[in-house]
C-alpha positions as CSV (number, residue, x, y, z in Angstrom):
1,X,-4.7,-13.8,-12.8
2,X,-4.3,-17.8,-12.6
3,X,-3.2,-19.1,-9.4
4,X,-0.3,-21.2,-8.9
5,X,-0.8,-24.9,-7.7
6,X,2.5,-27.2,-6.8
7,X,2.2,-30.2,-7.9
8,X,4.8,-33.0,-6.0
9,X,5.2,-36.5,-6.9
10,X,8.1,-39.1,-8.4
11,X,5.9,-40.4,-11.4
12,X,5.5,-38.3,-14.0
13,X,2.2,-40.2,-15.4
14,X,0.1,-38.8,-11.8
15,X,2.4,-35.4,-11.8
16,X,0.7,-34.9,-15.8
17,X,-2.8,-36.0,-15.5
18,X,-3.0,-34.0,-12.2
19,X,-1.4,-31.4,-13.8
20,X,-3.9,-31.3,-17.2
21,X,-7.0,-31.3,-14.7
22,X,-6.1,-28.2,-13.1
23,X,-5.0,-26.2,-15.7
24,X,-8.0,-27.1,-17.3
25,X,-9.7,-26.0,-14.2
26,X,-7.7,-22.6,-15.3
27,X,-4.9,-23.1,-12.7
28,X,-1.3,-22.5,-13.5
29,X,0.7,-25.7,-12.4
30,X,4.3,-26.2,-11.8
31,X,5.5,-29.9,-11.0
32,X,8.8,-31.3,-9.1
33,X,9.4,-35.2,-9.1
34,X,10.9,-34.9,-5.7
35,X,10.7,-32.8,-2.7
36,X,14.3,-31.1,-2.9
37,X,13.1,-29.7,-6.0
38,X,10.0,-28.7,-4.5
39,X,11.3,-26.2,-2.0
40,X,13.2,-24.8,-4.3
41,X,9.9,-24.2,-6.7
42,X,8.0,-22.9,-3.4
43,X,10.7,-19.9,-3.0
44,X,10.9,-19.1,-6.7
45,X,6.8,-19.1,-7.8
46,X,4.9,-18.7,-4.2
47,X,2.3,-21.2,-5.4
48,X,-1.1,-20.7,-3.4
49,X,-1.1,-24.2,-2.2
50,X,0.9,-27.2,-2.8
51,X,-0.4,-30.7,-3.7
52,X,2.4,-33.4,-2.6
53,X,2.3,-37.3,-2.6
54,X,2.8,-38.6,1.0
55,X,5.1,-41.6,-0.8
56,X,8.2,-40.7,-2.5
57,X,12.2,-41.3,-2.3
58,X,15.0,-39.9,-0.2
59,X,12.0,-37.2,1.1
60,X,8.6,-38.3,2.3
61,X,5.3,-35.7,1.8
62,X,5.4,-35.8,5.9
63,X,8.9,-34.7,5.7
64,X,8.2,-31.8,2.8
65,X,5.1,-31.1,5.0
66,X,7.5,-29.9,7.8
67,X,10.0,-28.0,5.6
68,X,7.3,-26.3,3.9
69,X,5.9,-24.6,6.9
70,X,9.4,-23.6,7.7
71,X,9.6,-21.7,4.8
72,X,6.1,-20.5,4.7
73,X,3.3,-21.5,7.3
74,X,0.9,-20.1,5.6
75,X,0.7,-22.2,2.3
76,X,-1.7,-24.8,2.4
77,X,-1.0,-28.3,1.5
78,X,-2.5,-31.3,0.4
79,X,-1.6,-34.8,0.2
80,X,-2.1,-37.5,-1.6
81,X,-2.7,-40.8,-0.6
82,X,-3.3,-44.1,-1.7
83,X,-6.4,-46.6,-0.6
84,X,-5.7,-48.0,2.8
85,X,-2.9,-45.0,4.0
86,X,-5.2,-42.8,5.7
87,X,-3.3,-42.9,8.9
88,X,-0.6,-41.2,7.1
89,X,-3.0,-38.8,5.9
90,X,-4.4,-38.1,9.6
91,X,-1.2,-37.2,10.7
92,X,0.0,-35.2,7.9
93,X,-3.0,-33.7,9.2
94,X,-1.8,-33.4,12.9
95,X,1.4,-31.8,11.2
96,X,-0.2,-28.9,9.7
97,X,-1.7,-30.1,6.5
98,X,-4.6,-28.8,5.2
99,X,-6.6,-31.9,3.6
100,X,-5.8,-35.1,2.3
101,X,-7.3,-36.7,-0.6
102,X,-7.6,-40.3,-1.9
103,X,-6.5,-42.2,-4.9
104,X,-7.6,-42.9,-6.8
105,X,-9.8,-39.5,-7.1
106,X,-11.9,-37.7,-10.0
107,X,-11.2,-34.5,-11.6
108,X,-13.9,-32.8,-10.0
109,X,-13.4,-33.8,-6.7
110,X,-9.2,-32.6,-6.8
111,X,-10.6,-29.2,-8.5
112,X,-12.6,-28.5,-5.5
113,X,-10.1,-29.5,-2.7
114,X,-7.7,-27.1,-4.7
115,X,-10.3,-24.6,-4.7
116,X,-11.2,-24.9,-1.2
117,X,-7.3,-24.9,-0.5
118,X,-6.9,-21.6,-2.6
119,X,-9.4,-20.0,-0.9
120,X,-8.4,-20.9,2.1
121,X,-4.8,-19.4,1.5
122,X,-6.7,-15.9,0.3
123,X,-8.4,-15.3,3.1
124,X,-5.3,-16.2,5.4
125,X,-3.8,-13.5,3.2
126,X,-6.7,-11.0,3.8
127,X,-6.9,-11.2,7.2
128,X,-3.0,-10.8,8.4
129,X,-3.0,-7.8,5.7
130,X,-6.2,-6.1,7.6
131,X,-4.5,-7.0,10.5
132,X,-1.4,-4.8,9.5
133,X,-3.3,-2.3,7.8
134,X,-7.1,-1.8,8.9
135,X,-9.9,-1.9,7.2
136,X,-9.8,1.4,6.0
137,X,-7.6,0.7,2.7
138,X,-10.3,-2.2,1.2
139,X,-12.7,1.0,0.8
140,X,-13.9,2.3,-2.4
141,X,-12.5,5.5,-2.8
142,X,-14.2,8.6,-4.0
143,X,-12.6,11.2,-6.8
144,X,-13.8,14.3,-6.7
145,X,-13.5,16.8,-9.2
146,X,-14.9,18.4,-13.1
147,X,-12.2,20.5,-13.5
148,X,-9.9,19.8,-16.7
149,X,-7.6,18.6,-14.7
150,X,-9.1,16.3,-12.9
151,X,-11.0,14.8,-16.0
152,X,-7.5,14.5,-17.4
153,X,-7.0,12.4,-13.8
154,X,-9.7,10.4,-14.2
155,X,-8.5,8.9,-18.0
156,X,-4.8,8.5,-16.6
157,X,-6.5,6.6,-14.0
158,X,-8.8,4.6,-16.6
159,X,-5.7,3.6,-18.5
160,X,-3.6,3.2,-15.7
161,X,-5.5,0.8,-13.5
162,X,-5.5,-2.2,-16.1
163,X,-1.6,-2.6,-16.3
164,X,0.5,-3.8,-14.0
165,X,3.1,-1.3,-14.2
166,X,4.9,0.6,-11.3
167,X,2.9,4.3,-11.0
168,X,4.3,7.2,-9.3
169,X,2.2,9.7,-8.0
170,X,3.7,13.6,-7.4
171,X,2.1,16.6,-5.9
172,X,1.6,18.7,-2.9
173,X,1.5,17.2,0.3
174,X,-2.9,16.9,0.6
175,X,-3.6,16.8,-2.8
176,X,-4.8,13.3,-2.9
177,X,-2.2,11.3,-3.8
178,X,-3.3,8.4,-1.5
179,X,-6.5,8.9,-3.3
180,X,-5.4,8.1,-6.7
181,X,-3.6,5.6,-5.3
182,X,-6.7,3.4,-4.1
183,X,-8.8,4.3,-6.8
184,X,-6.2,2.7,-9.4
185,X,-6.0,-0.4,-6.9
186,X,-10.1,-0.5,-7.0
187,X,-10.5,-0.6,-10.5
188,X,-7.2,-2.6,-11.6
189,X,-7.1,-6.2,-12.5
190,X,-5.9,-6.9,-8.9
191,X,-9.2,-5.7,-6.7
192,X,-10.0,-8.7,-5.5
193,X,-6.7,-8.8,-3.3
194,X,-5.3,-6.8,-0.8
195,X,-4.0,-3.0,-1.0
196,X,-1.5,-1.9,1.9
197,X,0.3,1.0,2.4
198,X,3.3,2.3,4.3
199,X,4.8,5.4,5.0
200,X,8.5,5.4,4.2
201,X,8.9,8.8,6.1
202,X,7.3,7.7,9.6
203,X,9.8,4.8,10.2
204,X,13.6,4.8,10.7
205,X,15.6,2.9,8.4
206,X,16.0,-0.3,10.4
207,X,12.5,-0.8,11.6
208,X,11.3,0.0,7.5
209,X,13.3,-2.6,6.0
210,X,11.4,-5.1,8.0
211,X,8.4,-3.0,7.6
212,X,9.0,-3.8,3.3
213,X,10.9,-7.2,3.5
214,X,9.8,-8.8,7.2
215,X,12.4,-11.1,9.5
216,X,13.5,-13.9,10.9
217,X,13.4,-14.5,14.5
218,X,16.7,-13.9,15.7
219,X,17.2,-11.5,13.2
220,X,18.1,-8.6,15.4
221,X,17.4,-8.0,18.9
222,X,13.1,-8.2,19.9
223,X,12.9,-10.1,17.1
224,X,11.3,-13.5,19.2
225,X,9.3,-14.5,15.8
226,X,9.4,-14.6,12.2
227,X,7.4,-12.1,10.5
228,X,6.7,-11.3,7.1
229,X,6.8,-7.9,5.5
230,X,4.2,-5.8,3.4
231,X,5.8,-7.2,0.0
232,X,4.7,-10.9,1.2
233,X,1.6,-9.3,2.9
234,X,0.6,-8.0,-0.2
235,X,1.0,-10.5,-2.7
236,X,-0.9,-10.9,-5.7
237,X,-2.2,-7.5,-4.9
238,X,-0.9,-3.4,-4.5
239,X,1.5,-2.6,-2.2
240,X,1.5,1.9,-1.7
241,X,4.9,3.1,-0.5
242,X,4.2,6.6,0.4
243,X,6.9,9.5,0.5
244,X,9.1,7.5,-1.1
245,X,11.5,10.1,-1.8
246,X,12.6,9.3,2.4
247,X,14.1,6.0,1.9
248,X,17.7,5.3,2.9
249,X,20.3,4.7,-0.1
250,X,20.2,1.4,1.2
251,X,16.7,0.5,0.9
252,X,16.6,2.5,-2.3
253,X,19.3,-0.7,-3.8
254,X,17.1,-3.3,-2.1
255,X,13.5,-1.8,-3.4
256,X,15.5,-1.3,-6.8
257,X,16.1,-5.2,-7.0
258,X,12.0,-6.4,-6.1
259,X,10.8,-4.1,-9.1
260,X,13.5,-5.6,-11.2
261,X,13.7,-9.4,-10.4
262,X,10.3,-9.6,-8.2
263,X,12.4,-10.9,-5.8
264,X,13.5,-10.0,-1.9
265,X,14.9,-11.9,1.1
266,X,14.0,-11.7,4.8
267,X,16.0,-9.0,6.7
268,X,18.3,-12.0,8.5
269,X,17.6,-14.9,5.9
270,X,19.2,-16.1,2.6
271,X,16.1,-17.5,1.3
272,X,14.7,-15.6,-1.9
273,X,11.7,-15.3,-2.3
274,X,9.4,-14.2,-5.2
275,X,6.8,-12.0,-5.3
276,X,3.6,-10.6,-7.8
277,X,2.8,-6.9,-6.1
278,X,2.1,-3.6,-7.7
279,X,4.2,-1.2,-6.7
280,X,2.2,2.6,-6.3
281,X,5.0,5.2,-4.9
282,X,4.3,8.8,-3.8
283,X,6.1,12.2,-3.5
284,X,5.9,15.7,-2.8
285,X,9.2,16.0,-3.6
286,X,10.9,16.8,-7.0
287,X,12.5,13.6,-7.4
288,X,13.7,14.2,-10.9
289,X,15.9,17.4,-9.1
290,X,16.8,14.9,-6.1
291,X,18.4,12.4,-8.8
292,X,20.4,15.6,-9.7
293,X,21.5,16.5,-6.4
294,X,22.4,13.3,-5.7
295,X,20.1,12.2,-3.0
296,X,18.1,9.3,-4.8
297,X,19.2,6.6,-7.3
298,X,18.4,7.3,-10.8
299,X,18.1,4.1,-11.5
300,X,15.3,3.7,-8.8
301,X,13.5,6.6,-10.8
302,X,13.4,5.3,-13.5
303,X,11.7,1.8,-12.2
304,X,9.4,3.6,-10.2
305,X,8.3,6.4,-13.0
306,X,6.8,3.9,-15.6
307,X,3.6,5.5,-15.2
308,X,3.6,8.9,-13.7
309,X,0.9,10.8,-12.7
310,X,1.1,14.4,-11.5
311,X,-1.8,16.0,-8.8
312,X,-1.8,19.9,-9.9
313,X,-2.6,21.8,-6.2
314,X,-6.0,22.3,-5.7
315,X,-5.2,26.5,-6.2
316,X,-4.7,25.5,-9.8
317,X,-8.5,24.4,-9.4
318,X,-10.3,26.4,-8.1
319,X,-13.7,25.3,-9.5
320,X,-13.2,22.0,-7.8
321,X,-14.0,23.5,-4.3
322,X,-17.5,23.3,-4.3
323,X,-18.3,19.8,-5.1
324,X,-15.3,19.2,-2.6
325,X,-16.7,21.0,0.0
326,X,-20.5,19.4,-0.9
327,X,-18.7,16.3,-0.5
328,X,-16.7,16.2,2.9
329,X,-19.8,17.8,4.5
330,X,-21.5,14.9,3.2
331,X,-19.6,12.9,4.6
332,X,-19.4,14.6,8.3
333,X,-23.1,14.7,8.5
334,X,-23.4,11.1,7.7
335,X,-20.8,9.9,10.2
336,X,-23.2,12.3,12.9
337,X,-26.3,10.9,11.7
338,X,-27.3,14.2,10.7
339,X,-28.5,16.7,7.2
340,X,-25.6,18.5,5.9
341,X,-25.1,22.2,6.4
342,X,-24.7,24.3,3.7
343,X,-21.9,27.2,3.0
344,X,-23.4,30.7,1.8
345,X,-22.3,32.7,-0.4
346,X,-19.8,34.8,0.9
347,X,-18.3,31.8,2.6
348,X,-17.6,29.8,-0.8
349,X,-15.9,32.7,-1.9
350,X,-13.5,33.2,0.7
351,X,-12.8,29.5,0.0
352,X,-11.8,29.7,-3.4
353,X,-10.0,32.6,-3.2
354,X,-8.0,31.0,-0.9
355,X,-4.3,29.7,-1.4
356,X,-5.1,26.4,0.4
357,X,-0.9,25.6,1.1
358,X,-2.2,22.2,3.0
359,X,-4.6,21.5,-0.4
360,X,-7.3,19.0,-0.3
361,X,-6.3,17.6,3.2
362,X,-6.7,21.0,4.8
363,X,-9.9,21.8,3.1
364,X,-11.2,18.8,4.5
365,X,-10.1,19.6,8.3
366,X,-11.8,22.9,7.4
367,X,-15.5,21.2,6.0
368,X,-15.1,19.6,9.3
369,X,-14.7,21.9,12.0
370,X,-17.3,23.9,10.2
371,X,-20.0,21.2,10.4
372,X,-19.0,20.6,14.2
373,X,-19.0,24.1,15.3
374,X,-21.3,25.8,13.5
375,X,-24.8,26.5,15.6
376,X,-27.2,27.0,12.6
377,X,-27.5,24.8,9.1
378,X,-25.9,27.4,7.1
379,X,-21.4,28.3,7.4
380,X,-20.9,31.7,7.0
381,X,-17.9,33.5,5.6
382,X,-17.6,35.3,8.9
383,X,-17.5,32.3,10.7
384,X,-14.3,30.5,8.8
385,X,-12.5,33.7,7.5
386,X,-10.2,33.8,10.9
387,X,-9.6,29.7,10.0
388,X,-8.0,31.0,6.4
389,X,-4.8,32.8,7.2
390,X,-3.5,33.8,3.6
391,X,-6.5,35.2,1.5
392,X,-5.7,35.3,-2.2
393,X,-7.4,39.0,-1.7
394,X,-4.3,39.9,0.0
395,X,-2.0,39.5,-2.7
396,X,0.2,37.0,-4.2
397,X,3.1,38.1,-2.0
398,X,1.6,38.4,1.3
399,X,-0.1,34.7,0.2
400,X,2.6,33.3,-0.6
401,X,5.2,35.6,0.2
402,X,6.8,35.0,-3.4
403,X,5.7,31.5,-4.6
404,X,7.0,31.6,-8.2
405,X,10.2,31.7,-6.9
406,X,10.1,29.0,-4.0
407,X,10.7,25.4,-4.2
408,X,7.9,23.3,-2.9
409,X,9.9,22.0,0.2
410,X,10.5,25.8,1.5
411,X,7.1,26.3,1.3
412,X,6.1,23.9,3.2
413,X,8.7,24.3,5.9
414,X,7.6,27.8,5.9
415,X,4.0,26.7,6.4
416,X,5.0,24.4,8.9
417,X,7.0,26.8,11.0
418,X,4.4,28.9,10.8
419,X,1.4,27.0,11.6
420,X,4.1,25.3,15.2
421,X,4.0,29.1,15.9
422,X,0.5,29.7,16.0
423,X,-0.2,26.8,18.4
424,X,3.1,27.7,20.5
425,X,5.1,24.9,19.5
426,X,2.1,22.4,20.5
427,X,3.3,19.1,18.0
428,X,0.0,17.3,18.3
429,X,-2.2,20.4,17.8
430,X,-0.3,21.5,14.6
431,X,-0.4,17.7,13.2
432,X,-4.1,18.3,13.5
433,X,-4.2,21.6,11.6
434,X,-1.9,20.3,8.7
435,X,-3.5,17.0,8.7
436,X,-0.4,15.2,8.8
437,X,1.0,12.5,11.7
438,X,3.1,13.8,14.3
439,X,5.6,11.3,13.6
440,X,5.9,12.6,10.4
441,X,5.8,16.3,11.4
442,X,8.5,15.2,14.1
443,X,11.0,13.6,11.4
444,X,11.0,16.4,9.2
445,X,11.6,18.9,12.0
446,X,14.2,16.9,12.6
447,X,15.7,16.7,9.6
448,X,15.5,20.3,9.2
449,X,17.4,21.2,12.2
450,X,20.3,18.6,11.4
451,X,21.1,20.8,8.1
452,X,20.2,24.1,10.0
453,X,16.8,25.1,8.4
454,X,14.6,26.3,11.7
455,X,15.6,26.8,15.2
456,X,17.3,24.2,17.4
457,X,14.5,25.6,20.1
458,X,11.7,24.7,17.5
């Protein structure tokens, strides 16, 4: 992907010899004669730096300097200056600038102050994105899994990760969906740049909009800076909006409009601004059903189901469990500086006769407390049976009590309910257990008392 370089100057001759060096260079340039036209090129194509003459009509490069960090502080600029101006140059540096550079100058020596600008502007980029997101989302993720359905996965991934297209991931809540997510991100054509993610169901409505889009100061009250949003965060790179199925109407018509026109403004601003980001959504809702009952747009749908992939619940694979397990105990006796410990037999088989309603999340929390507590190198099936409370050896009804029938969103309210019961109504505790965040847990009790699905008391 060829970065975008704005070129600013009033003579066209310097605006197309600059212009030819840098595309050469493998740059993708877009020129204005004059600065008006400039700002208006800086909203519509986010170049990664801008290049600007220091002399030019009605609007000097000192004055574009200053507008430009209005709009975006981040970008870097250059100027250009002719023999004998360096004082203008030193304090369009004083004003924010990033370098200045002399005419009359060689090809190689502007290709390498745009470079150093670029990469200057990346890792500016990088480091407010880690800063938002932590360090945790740059890691190369592991699939796990031989099972047909998995391999399938895997080649949906394979094909997947070298489009840009909007991908929408479905499945259980802990099936991996996050997962898939990062692994398309880490082998896509966008690898080099930053992945973020955001949970639509942990924030209100209000506080995600600026979450997605960022603000103004002044836009509301506490907002005493400007600050930009995940889609400006995440430029040129992935942007993971998890349980999107939660999104207000609202922000359903504004997210609509970025994966159509690539463009958003600031909650508080009239400024558009465009954007490159691939959009990765996931559910563990029926979204298809929700379009039918009214409670998401159909027209978002169909924008965010370009490329769909569907997680099957890891009951459905079963012979999946023991490289799973192998792997998160790996991965616990690393962490503790330690040798793995081993399931026997009769403790693998409990596992995969088991139902697993909180999937490959809860399997995990399971591998874990195993490795912690157990006293001796080897799990045994006595030791975790009281952890699995709905054997597959007590039959599909008292499993499941009547899954065929059951929509996925009853279940896990049931499973929910149940598991806030066992831990006498302790929120953190049963967070823990489901591996899910308590804000989340919290909003969807919420929710389910407002339309009268558990107790008020709950």
């Amino acid at each position: 992907m060829s970065e975008k370089v704005l070129v600013v100057d009033d003579k066209q001759m310097m605006r197309d010899s600059v212009g030819a060096a840098l595309q050469q260079a493998g740059y993708h340039v877009v020129a204005a004669a004059d600065a008006g036209a400039a700002l208006g090129l800086l909203t519509r194509h986010r170049p990664a730096m801008v290049l600007t003459d220091l002399k030019m009509p009605e609007m000097d490069g000192l004055e574009l300097l200053e507008r430009l960090r209005q709009v975006d502080d981040q970008v870097p600029v250059v100027v250009m200056t002719a023999y004998g101006s360096v004082e203008s140059a030193v304090r369009a540096m004083k004003q924010g600038a990033y370098d200045f550079i002399q005419k009359p100058f060689e090809g190689d020596q502007l290709v390498m102050t745009v470079r150093r600008a670029v990469e200057h502007r990346r890792l500016l980029q990088e480091n407010a994105a880690l800063r938002t997101q932590g360090r945790g989302y740059q890691e190369v993720p592991v699939l796990v899994g031989r099972s047909p359905a998995m391999r399938q996965i895997a080649q949906q991934i394979r094909q997947i990760a070298q489009s840009h297209g909007t991908v929408l991931i479905s499945g259980e809540s802990g099936t991996g969906k996050e997962v898939v997510a990062r692994t398309i991100h880490a082998h896509s054509l966008r690898r080099e740049r930053v992945m973020l993610c955001l949970n639509c169901a942990a924030l209100s409505s209000g506080l995600l909009e600026s979450e997605l889009f960022g603000h103004e100061k002044g836009a509301f009250t506490g907002a005493d800076k400007m600050r930009k949003g995940r889609f400006e965060l995440a430029d040129g790179g992935t942007l993971l909006l998890d349980e999107i199925s939660e999104i207000s109407p609202q922000l359903q018509a504004k997210l609509l409009r970025v994966l159509q026109e690539r463009q958003f403004e600031r909650v508080g601003s009239s400024l558009t601004m465009a954007v490159d980001v691939r959009v990765i959504a996931t559910t563990n809702r029926d979204l298809a059903g929700a379009v039918r009952g009214g409670q998401f747009r159909g027209d978002l749908f169909y924008r965010l189901n370009v490329l769909p992939i569907h997680l099957p619940p890891l009951r459905d694979r079963a012979e999946d469990i023991p490289l799973l397990v192998e792997h998160f105990m790996a991965q616990v006796a690393m962490r503790e500086g330690r040798e793995p410990k081993q399931f026997d037999a009769e403790a693998m088989e409990l596992m995969k006769a088991y139902r697993w309603p909180g999937n490959v999340r809860e399997l995990q929390n399971i591998c874990e407390r195993a490795s912690v507590l157990s006293k001796g190198p080897v799990v045994t099936g006595g030791m975790i049976q009281p952890w699995l409370v709905c054997p597959e050896s007590a039959g599909p009804e008292a499993a499941g009590g009547g899954l065929a029938t059951k929509r996925l969103e009853d279940l896990e309210r049931e499973q929910i309910v149940r598991t806030l019961g066992e831990f006498n109504g302790n929120r953190q505790r049963t967070a823990e257990a489901l591996g899910i965040g308590v804000r989340t847990l919290g909003l969807k009790l919420k929710r389910w008392k407002e339309q009268d699905l558990v107790a008020q008391t709950i």
